[in-house]
C-alpha positions, 0 to 999 in steps of 0.5 A: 918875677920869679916864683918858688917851685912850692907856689908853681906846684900848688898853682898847677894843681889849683889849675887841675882841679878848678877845669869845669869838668871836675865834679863839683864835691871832688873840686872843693874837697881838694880845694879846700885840703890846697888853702890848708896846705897853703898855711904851712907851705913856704911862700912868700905873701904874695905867693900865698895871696894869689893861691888863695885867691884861686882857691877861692875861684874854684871853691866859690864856683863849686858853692854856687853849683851846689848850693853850699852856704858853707862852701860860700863863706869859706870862698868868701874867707879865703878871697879877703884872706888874700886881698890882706896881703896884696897893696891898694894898686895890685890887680889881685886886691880887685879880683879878691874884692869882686869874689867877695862881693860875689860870695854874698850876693851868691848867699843872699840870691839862695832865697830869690823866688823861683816859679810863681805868678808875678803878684806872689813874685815881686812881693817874694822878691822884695822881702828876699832884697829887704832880708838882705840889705845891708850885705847886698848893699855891701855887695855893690859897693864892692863891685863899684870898688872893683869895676871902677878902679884903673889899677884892676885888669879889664876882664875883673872890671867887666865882671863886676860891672856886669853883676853890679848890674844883676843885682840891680836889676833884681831890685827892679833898678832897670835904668841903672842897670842897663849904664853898668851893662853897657859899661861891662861891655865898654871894659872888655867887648868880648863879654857876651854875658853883659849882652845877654843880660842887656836882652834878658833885661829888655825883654821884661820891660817889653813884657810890662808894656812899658816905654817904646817897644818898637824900639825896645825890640829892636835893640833886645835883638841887637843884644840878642845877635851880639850875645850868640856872636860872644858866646866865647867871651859868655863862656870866660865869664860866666860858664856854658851853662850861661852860654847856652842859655843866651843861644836859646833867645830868639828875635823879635825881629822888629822893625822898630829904630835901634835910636832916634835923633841921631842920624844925620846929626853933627850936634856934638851935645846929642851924641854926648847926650845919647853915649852916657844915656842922659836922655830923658826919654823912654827910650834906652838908647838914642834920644827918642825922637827925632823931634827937637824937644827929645827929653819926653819922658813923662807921666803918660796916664792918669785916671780921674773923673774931673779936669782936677784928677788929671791934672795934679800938681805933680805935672807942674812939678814934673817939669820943674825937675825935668828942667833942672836936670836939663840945665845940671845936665847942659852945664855939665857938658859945657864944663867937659868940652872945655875942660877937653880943650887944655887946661888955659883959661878960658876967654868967656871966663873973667877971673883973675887966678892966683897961682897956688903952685899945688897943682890945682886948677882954676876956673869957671870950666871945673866950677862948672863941673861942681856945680852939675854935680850938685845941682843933679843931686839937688834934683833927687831931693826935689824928687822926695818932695813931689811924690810926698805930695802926690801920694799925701804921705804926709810929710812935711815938705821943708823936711823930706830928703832922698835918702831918708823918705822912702822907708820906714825905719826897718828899712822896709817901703812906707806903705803909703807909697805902694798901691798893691805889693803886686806893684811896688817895685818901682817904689822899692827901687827908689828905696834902695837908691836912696839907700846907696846914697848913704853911708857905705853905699854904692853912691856914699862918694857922690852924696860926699861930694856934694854935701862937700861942694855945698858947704865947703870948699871944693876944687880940681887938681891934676896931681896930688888930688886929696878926694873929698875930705871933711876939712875946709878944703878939698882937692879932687882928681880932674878925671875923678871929677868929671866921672862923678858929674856923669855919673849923677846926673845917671843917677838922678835920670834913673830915679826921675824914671822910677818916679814915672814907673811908680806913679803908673803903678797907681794908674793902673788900668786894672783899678780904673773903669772908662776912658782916660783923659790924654796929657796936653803938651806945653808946645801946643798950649795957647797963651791968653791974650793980654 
């Protein structure tokens, strides 16, 4: 392709101007005197949009240095100025998308706290997330547009992964966080920046005291050792100010397993499990255990003074949702390896099809797949229903759902859900979950796919997919499909361990004298003799 000597000038000069060794101030104001000239200059649309993208490059990189709320929104202006003027399958249009989405992260990140103790920070925290809601939630909608479309080139959809990934950790949304880092990772290896952030997010769980740290030390020193060995990959992304900062980190040097359950194992459905981290563990990577009966993640602790206080309904129910998951999750992957195998009928499978000549595909393996991704999703309601009655919210339980349970109408965290603002990121990060389950959240796709599932008609297709649709019937791209199911069933994982970290938070040591009554395992458990 050939381009005008006007665009070659001005991109030369965007190039000059956006070398990190120019000043901040000196950058912007010529940045900013290039997008005027762009208005008058003799472009083609093309030309103009990806000028305009570079100029918002380096004038969003000068805001975020001087902390200007003008530079930001003007970066913003000249981003979605561009992203008009490219198609739905450019390159260009994702890289305009995740500089948008970074402009208002940027903006909304101005009122993160800063130096305090952790009781005036995380309630600090959450106001600052509540301000903002909404455009963060635009945010990383935006991101998720940009990371996960095949048309954006590999170092985009690694950014976007990996700062979808901050801000979710900055919400307290740790388990989802930690999927997308490791996607960041997966879309460009050299992104040292993802790697950091995995270690920096590892070492606040091991501050808290939370999960298995042995393992959680080993594998922040994993991300620690391939965070300084990518300082070139963290330099391309995220500058050397980030760099230096992943250099500093220092190792535990912990003799704790890196994962459990996998070592000497053929078992394709482990492996399958450990890779999407879809075990229900807490641990963070591998099953956890080496035992047969690795999904263990559960309530570890609760205070009372009678067999009654220790031994609530919300066990009981725990397992309910625990086993499932495991079944949506089990179903899940019987639908994938089939659906792997080729598209011929499968012998287990006794229908009789009718060709429809439209490319759609038939059979139990891609009902399989619908039928996981619904029934993950249905978990998450059930999830609702548990911590109504363990904490008496008082709800009716034929009326509780995800999306609509955990705040108020302000959008701020119900009351009855917190024990002490000190402690309420877990129910917080349960609230903004819900919140992406909604209309233009980052999840609004899943949720559409399986209110389509339950009360339409909804199928595979190789070619000519429709997406979910609001008519009678929908056609659903094959990989599509598959990436959905996986990516519910992380979901609901992620808020079945946030419902373990809430209730922690109401069995605190600090509130509780004496001793606690340790949590007997079903396997141990004598049936009475009949």
């Amino acid at each position: 392709m050939e381009f005008s000597a006007e665009y070659l000038r001005l991109y030369e000069l965007v190039l000059q101007t956006g070398d990190r060794s120019v000043a901040a101030v000196e950058a912007a104001t010529t940045i900013l005197s290039i997008a005027a000239e762009v208005e008058s200059a003799n472009l083609t649309s093309k030309e103009a949009a990806a000028i305009r993208f570079m100029c918002s490059s380096v004038l969003l990189n000068s805001a975020f240095d001087l902390h200007d709320a003008t530079l930001l929104k003007r970066g913003r202006d000249l981003a979605e100025q561009a992203l008009a003027e490219t198609g739905p399958d450019e390159p260009l249009r994702f890289q305009c998308i995740y500089n948008a989405a970074n402009a208002i992260v940027a903006e909304c990140d101005e009122g993160l706290p800063k130096q305090a103790s952790h009781d005036a920070w995380v309630p600090s925290l959450i106001e600052n997330r509540l301000a903002h809601r909404l455009h963060l939630r635009e945010a990383r909608s935006l991101y998720f547009e940009a990371a996960s479309s095949p048309s954006a080139d590999p170092h985009t959809r690694s950014a976007a992964y990996c700062n979808l990934a901050n801000s979710l950790d900055h919400s307290g949304r740790w388990a989802e966080a930690y999927d997308f880092y490791l996607r960041a990772l997966e879309e460009d290896p050299r992104n040292g920046n993802a790697a950091g952030n995995l270690a920096q997010l590892l070492y606040s769980r091991i501050k808290n005291g939370t999960g298995q740290l042995g393992h959680m030390a080993a594998v922040y020193d994993k991300y620690v050792t391939m965070a300084k060995s990518l300082r070139e990959g963290t330099l391309s992304f995220a500058g050397e100010g980030t760099a230096d900062r992943w250099d500093a980190l220092n190792l535990t040097e912990s003799d704790g397993h890196l994962s459990h359950g996998l070592a000497d194992s053929d078992d394709d459905y482990r492996h399958w499990v450990a890779v999407h981290r879809l075990a229900l563990s807490p641990a963070v990577e591998g099953l956890g255990t080496d035992d047969p009966h690795w999904d263990g993640a559960v309530i570890e602790v609760l205070y009372g003074n009678t067999a009654a206080d220790v031994m609530p309904p919300i066990l009981a129910e725990m397992n309910v949702l625990k086993s499932d998951f495991l079944v949506s999750r089990r179903l899940a992957f019987d639908g994938i390896v089939q659906v792997a195998e080729g598209p011929e009928q499968k012998d287990d499978d006794s229908g009789y099809y009718i060709e429809t000549l439209d490319h759609s595909l038939y059979g139990t393996q891609y009902s399989k797949l619908l039928l996981a991704q619904r029934s993950a999703l249905d978990v998450l309601d059930k999830t609702a229903v548990v911590v109504n009655e363990y904490l008496n919210v008082g709800d009716r339980p034929d009326r509780v759902s995800f999306r609509k349970f955990w705040t108020n109408k302000d959008g701020s965290v119900r009351e009855s859900l917190i024990k002490r603002p000190a402690r309420a990121l877990p129910a917080f990060a349960l609230s903004e979950l819900a919140f992406d389950m909604d209309k233009d959240g980052l999840y609004a796709a899943s949720q559409d796919l399986r209110n389509a599932g339950t009360h339409r008609i909804v199928h595979a297709a190789f070619m000519n997919a429709t997406g979910v649709t609001p008519d009678s019937r929908s056609r659903v791209g094959l990989f599509d499909l598959v990436d959905s199911t996986i990516l519910a069933l992380q979901v609901t994982r992620s808020a079945f361990l946030y419902i373990i970290d809430l209730v922690a938070t109401w069995n605190h040591p600090d509130d509780h004298q004496g001793n606690y009554q340790s949590l007997p395992s079903f396997e141990y458990m004598q049936f009475p003799d009949l």
